[in-house]
N, C-alpha and C positions, 0 to 999 in steps of 0.2 A: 414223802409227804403223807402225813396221816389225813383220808378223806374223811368229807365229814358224812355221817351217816342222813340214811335215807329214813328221817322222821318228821316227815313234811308234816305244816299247821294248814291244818281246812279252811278255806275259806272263810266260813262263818266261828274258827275256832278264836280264843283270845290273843288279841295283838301283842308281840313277843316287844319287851323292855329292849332298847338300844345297845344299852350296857350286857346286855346276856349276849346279843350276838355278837359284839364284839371280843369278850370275852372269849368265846367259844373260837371265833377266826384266830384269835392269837395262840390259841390251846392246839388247835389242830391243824392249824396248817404250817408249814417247815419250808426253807429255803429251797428252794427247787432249780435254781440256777448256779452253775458252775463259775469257779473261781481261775482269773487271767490275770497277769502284770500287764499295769498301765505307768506310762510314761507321765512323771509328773506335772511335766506341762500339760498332760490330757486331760488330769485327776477331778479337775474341779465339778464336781455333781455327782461324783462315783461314790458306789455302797463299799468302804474297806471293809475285804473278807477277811483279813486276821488284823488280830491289837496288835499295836506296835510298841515295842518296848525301845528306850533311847539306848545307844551304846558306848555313848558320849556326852559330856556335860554343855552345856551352853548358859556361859560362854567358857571355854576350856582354860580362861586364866584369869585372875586380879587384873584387873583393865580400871583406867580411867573413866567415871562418867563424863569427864569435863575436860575442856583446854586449862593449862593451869601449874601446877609445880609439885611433884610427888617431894613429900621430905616423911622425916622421920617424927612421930608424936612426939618421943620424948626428945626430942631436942628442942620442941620449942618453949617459950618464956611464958607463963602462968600466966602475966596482967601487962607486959609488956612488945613490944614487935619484936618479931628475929630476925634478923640478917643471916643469911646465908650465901654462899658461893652457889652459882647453877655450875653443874658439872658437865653437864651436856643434853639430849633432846630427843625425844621416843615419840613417836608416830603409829598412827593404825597400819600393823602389818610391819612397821620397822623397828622391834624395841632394841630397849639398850642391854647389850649381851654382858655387861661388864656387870658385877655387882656395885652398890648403890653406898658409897661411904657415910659413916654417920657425921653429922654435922655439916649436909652437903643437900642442895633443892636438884631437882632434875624435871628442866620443860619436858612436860607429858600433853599430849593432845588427847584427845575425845579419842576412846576405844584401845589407847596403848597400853601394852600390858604394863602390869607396875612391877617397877625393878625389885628385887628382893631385896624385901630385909623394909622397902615403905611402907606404908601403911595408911596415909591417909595425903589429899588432893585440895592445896587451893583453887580456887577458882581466880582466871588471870587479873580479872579485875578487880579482886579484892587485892591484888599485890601492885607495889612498885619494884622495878626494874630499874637497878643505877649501873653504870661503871664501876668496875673495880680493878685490882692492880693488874699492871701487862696486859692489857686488852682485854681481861676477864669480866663476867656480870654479876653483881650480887641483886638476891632482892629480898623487897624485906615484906615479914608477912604479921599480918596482924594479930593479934591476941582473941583468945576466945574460941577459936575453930574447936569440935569433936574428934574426939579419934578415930579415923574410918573414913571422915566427910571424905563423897564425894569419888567414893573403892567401891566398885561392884565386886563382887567376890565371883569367882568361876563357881558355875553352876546355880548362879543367881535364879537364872529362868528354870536348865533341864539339867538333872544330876542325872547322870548313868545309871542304869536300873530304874528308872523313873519309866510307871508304864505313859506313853505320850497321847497314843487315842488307840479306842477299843472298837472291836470288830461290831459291824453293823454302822456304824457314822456313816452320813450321807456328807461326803468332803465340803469344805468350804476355803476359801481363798487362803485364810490365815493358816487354815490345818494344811494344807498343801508346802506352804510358809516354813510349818513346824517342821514337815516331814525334811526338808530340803535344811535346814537347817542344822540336823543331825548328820547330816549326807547322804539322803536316799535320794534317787533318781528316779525310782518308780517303787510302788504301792501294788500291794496284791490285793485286790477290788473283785466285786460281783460281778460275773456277765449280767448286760443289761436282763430287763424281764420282757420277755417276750410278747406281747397284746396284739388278740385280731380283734376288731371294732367293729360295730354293724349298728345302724339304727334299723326301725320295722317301721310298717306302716304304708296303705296303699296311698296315704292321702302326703306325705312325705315326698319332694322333688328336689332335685341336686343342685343348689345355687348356681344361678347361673344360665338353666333350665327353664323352658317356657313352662308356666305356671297352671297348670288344669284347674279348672272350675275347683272348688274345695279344696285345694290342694296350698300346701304350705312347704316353706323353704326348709331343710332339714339344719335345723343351729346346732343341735344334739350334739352328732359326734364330730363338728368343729370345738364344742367346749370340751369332750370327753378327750379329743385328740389334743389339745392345748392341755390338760391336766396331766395326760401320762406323761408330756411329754416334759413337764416342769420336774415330776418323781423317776426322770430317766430312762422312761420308756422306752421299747423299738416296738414302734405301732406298725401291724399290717391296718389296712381302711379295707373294708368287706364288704364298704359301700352301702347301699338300704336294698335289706331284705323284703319282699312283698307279703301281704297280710295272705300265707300259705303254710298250713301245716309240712307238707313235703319241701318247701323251698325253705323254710325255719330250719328245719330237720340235714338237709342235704349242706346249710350253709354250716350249721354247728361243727355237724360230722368233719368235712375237710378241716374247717378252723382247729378241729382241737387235734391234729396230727402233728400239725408243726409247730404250736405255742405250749406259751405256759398258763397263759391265764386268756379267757374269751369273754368279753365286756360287751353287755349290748344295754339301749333303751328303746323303748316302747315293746306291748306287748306282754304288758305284767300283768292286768286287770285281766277279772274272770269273764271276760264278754266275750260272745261266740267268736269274734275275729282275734281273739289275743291268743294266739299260738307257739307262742316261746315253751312256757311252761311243758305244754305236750311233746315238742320238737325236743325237748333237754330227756323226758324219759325215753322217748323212740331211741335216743341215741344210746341207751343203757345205762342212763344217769340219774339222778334223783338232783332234789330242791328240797333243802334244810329249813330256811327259811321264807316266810311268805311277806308277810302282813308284818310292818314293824308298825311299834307305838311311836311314830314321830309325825310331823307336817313340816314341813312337807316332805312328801315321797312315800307312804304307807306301802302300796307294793313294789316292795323290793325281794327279787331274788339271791341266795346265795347257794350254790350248788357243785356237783362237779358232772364230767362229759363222758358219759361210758365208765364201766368197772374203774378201770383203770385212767382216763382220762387228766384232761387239768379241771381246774377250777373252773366255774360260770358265775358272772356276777350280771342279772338282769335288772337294769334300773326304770324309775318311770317314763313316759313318754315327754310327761310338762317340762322345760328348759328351765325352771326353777327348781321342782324337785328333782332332776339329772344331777343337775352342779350339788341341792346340798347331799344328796345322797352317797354321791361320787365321794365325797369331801368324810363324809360320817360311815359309811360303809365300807366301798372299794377300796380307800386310798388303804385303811388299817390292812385289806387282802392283797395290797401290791406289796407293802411293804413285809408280811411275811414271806412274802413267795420270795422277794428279791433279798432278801435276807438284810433289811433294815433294821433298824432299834429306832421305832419309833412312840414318843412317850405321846401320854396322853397330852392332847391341847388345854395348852395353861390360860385358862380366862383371867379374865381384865373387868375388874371392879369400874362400873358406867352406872348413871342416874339415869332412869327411865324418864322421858319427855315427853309420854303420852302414857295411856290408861290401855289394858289388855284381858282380857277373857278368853278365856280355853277353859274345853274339856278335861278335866279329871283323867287322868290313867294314861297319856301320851308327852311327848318331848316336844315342845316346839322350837323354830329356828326362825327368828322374827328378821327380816334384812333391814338394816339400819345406817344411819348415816352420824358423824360423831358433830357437835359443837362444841369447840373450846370451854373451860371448865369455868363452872357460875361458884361463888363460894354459897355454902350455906350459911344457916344459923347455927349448924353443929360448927363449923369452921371447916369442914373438908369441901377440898374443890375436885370435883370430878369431872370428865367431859358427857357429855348430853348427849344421849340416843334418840335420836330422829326416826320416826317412821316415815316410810316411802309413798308416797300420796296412793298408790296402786300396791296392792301385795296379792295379787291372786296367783298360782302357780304358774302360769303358763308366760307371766310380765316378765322375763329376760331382762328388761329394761333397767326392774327394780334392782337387780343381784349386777346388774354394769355400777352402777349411780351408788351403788352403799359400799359402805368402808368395812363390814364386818354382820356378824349375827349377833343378836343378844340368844340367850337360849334362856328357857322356861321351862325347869323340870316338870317331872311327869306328875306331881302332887300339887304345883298350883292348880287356880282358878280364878285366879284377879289379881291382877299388880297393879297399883294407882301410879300415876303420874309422881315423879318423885324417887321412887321406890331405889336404891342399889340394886344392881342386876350384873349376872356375870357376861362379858362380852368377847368372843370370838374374832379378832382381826382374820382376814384373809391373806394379809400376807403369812402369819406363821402358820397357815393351813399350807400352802403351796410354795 
């Protein structure tokens, strides 16, 4: 793993564009977790550590898509029905081994291979079925069918040498599908990534916990612990660290022994009690970046723990700015470490349903909720982004209740009501 270097932004210096830090995490940071075979019924969520190439076709024969009668193209009549003899009946998994005479139908069912030398499938209920001589059956088929109708060809879907999926894919049900489908039984996949968790803060108590005067429930890293664990994380919980530069320091230090990556909130902001930042260089580490141009979440850390260390990802304390930060920051630093291929999030074209101001020179992330789509007067129908009656960093409430972010590049300063805007679902963030 290439660290990232020790060229921390001061405090008072200019706030670093979203797009450079991430950037920068994809640049330098590398897979850092080891590669195991997993059993395909496990696979479903796992990072594939190598591309897989098919070494079989799917499906490996001329197969029937339909119940129905394999004959031959050219025997049948131009503008009139053909009568044929059925010669006999091929089944999924039982074809007919005998070769396929010409001027001769053969009942074929759904997925039977096609006998050699047919070429094309009616479908049964385009046909009648009679008696014919000695107890045999003829039937007769209609005019007008294609040549082909109704023949999958082998290797319709997977032709051998077809690469099937490529390393870094995070599995999904279908890929698991594919994989088993060529005949693998297991998949060589990323060891999970390793994450110790901590929130800070004196005023911070454990759900559950009788409540001190000022004191608050810690949500934090219930949402932090809920997000590793959708990107297939193995979380240690650290629990809540107390507003102490030595207890900061002593918590890092053990955590970055045995993980890969060390994630905390609270504790970013430059006020006498926010002691992360100091705690990450006692431990021989530095902090890349500080102050990002976004809202919510402006301070955020990204760092590493000792010389030699893993990574540190220090997010804010607010339960709005944790989650978007988590979402726009971290998730891009789990997925190199775990050796993911993750592309950038593809927005969704939404009509703005209220009016918005921001500052010049930052990113924002508005939490919104969608309405089914109004037509305009252009004629396009889009669905309608809703503001949350409360949007302040710390409303949790907001980011349960909406269905996604609009985002506001860093060069606006007013979107009117109305306006196309790009929109962020939260399902394809997690």
């Amino acid at each position: 793993m290439t660290q990232l270097s020790d060229d921390c932004f001061a405090f008072g210096g200019d706030l670093v564009p979203l797009a450079e830090v991430v950037a920068e995490i994809r640049a330098k940071l590398a897979p850092v977790v080891g590669i195991e075979m997993c059993p395909l019924w496990q696979a479903t969520g796992r990072v594939l550590a190598r591309t897989v190439v098919a070494d079989r076709s799917v499906p490996p024969h001329d197969n029937s898509a339909v119940d129905g009668y394999a004959v031959f193209f050219a025997d049948l009549e131009a503008t009139a029905p053909t009568r044929l003899p059925v010669v006999g009946r091929a089944s999924a998994g039982h074809p007919w081994t005998a070769p396929q005479a010409r001027g001769t139908a053969l009942r074929v069912l759904t997925g039977a291979v096609m006998p050699g030398g047919a070429d094309t499938v009616f479908m049964e209920e385009d046909c009648t079925l009679a008696d014919g001589p000695g107890g045999s059956q003829v039937v007769e088929l209609p005019a007008g069918i294609k040549r082909g109708a109704n023949r999958r060809a082998a290797g319709e879907d997977i032709t051998a040498g077809d690469m099937l999926l490529t390393a870094g894919r995070r599995l999904r049900a279908a890929d698991v599908g594919l994989l088993a489908s060529v005949g693998r039984t297991e998949a060589a996949v990323r060891s999970p990534l390793r994450v110790a968790l901590f929130s800070t803060g004196d005023e911070i108590c454990e759900p559950g916990a009788d409540v001190r005067p000022g004191c608050v429930y810690d949500a934090n890293r219930y949402v932090l612990h809920a997000g590793l664990a959708r990107l297939g994380c193995r979380v240690t919980d650290l629990g809540i660290v107390p507003d102490d530069r030595d207890a900061c320091r002593r918590v890092l230090a053990e955590a970055a022994r045995e993980h890969d990556l060390v994630l905390g909130s609270g504790g970013m902001s430059a006020s006498e009690e926010d002691h992360v930042k100091a705690a990450v260089r006692a431990t021989g580490g530095s902090i890349r970046h500080w102050r990002l141009a976004i809202k919510p979440g402006r301070p955020v850390a990204v760092g590493t723990l000792g010389p030699d260390g893993p990574p540190f990802v220090g997010l804010p304390g607010n339960p709005v700015a944790v989650l978007v930060t988590f979402l726009m920051v971290a998730r891009p630093v789990i997925a190199q470490l775990a050796g993911m291929a993750l592309a950038d999030p593809q927005p969704q074209r939404v009509r703005l349903g209220f009016a918005h101001r921001k500052k010049a020179g930052r990113r924002e992330f508005l939490r919104v909720t969608l309405d089914p789509p109004a037509a305009e007067d252009d004629g396009t129908r889009l669905p309608v982004a809703k503001a949350f009656s409360r949007d302040g960093a710390g409303v949790l409430t907001s980011m349960s209740a909406a269905d996604g972010l609009v985002v506001v590049d860093e060069e606006a300063q007013h979107l009117a009501a109305g306006e196309v805007v790009d929109y962020l679902p939260f399902e394809g963030l997690l």
